[in-house]
C-alpha positions as CSV (number, residue, x, y, z in Angstrom):
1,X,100.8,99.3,124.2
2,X,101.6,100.9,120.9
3,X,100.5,102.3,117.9
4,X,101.9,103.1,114.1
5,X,100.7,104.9,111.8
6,X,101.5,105.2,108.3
7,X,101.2,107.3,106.4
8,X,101.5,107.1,102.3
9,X,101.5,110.8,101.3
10,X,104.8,112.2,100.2
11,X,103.3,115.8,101.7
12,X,104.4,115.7,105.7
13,X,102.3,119.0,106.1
14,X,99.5,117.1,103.8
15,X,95.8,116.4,104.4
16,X,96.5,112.4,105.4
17,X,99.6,113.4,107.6
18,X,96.9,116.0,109.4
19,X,94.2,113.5,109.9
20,X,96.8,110.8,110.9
21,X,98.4,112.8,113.9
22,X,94.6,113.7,114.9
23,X,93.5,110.1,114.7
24,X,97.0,109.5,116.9
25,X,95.6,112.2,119.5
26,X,93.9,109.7,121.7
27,X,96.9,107.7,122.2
28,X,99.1,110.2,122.9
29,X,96.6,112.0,125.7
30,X,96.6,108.4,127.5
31,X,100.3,108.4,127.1
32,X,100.4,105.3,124.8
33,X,103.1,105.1,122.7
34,X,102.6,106.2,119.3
35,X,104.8,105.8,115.8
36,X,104.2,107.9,113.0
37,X,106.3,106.7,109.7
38,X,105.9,108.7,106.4
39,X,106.8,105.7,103.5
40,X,108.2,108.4,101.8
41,X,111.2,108.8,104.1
42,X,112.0,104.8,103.1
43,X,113.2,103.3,100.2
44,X,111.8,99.9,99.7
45,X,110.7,97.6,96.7
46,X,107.6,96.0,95.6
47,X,107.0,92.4,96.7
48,X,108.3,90.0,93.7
49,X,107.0,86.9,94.8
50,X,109.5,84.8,95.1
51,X,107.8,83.0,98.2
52,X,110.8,83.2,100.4
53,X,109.0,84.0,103.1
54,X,107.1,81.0,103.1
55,X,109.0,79.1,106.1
56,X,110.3,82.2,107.8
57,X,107.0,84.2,107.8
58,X,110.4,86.9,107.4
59,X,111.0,88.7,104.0
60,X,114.1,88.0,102.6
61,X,114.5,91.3,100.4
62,X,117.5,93.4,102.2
63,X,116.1,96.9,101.9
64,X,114.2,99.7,104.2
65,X,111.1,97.3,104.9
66,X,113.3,95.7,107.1
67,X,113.3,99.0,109.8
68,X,109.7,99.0,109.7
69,X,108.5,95.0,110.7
70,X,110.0,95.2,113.8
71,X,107.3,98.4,114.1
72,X,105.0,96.7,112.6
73,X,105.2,93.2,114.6
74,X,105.6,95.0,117.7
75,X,102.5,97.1,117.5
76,X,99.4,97.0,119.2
77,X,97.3,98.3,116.1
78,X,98.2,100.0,113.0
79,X,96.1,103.0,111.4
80,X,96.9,103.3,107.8
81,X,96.5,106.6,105.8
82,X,96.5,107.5,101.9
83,X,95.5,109.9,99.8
84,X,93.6,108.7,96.4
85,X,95.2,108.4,93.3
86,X,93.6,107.5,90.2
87,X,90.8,105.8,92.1
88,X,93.2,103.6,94.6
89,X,96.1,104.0,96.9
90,X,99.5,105.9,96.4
91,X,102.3,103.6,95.2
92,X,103.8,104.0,98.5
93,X,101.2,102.6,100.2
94,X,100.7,99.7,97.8
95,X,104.3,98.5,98.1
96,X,104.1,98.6,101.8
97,X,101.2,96.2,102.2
98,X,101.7,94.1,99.2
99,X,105.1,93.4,101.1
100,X,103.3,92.4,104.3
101,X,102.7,89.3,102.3
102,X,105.4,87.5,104.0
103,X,102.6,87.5,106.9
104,X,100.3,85.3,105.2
105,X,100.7,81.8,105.8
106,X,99.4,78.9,103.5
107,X,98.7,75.1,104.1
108,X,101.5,73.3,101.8
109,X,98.7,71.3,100.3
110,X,95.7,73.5,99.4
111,X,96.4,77.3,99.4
112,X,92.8,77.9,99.6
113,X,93.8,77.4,103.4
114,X,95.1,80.5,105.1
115,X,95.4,82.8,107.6
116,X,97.1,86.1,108.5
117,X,99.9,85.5,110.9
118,X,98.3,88.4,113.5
119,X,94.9,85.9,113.3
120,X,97.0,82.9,114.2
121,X,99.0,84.6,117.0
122,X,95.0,86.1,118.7
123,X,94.4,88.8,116.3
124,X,95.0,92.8,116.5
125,X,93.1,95.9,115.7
126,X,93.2,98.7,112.9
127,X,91.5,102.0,111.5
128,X,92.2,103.1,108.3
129,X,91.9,106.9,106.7
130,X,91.4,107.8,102.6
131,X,91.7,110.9,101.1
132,X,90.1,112.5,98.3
133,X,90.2,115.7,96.6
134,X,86.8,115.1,94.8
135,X,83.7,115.9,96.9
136,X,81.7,112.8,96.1
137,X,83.0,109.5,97.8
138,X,82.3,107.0,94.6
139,X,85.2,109.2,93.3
140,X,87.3,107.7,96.0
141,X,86.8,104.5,94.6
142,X,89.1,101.7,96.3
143,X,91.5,104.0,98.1
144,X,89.9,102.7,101.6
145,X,89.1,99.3,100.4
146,X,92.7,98.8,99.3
147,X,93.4,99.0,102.7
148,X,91.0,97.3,104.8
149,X,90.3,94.3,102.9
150,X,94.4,93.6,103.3
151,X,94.7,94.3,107.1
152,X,91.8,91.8,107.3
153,X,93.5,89.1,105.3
154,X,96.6,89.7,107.5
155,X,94.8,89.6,110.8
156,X,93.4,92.6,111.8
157,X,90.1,93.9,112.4
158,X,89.4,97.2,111.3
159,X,87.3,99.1,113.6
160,X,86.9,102.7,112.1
161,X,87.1,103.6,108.1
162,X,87.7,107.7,107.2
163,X,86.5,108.7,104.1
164,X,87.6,112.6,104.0
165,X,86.4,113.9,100.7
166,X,86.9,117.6,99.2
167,X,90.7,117.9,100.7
168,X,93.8,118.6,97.7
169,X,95.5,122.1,99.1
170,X,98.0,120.7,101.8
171,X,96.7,121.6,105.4
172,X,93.3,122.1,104.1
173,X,91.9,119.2,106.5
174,X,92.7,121.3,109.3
175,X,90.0,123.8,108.8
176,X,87.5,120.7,107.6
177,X,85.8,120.2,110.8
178,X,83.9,117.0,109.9
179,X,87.4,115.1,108.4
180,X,89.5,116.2,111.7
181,X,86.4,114.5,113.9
182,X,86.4,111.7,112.3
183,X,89.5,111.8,112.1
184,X,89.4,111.9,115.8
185,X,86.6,109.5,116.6
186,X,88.6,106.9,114.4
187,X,91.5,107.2,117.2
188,X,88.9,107.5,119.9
189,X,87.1,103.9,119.2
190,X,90.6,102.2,117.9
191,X,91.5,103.2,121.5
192,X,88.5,102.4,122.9
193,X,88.5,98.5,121.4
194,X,92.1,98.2,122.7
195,X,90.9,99.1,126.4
196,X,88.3,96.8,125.9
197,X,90.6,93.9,125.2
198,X,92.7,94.8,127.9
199,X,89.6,95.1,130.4
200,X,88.5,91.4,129.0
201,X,91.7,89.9,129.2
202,X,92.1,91.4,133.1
203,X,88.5,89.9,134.1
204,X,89.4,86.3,132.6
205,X,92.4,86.1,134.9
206,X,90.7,87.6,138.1
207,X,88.0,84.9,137.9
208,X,90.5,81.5,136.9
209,X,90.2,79.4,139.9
């Protein structure tokens, strides 16, 4: 089993970084393998839609986003983590899933069927953590929704949604008791549904006749 997290914050001592490694805790305390990748530390494009990727499921841009799909294919479940800006995600963050795209995968004839490749290949799992420096959480406005609703369309379900509000000093969420716990339980029930799957799976083979 593994995890990656990303993380779209330039700060690496930073309020999403903090919650990230907490949410990570879980894992690590069970010994499952965990990745944490900073975008920052990558230098990658946007997605330019040229549709190579329709045949290959593979995009065909040469640049960092090529280190991270094999993380990102190889992974059990993905937590993604951003701080807000101006309403939404960090540009970071945005790249990085708009060029997941290459994932999607459309019927040649009508587009309006789809699916994410994760959905066709059984499906995998997700939480996701936004960060605001604003103490009310309508001033978060898309940040978490720019995540989740994409992990969906690609395949994952998304199990746990942080919504830590109030947090702009860097290393502030470590003294925020309620964003480190949910921080926490995030990990806890990501880990949870994964043990579940794995319990499920076990029990379908023990009674085949």
């Amino acid at each position: 089993m593994k995890i990656l997290g990303v993380v779209g914050s330039s700060r690496k001592k930073g309020n999403t970084s903090a919650l990230m490694q907490e949410a990570l805790k879980p894992f690590k305390m069970n010994n499952i393998e965990t990745k944490l990748i900073f975008l920052d530390d990558y230098n990658f494009s946007d997605c330019n839609g040229c549709e190579g990727c329709k045949e290959t499921y593979k995009c065909v841009i040469n640049d960092d986003m090529q280190k991270l799909y094999p993380d990102i294919l190889g992974s059990d479940a993905i937590i993604l983590g951003s701080p807000a800006y101006f309403y939404n995600i960090s540009a970071d963050m945005k790249a990085f899933i708009d060029r997941c795209y290459c994932f999607e995968i459309f019927d040649k004839e009508d587009r309006s069927v789809w699916m994410g490749l994760n959905e066709a290949l059984g499906g995998k799992y997700a939480a996701v953590i936004a960060v605001s420096e604003q103490e009310k959480e309508e001033d978060m406005g898309f940040t978490a929704e720019a995540m989740l609703k994409p992990l969906e369309a690609l395949g994952y379900r998304v199990v746990s949604t942080v919504k830590a509000l109030h947090l702009f000093k860097a290393g502030e969420a470590l003294n925020n008791e309620k964003a480190m716990e949910d921080a926490k339980k995030a990990g806890e029930k990501l880990l949870k549904t994964l043990q579940l799957k794995e319990r499920v799976k076990m029990q379908l083979i023990k009674n085949q006749p």
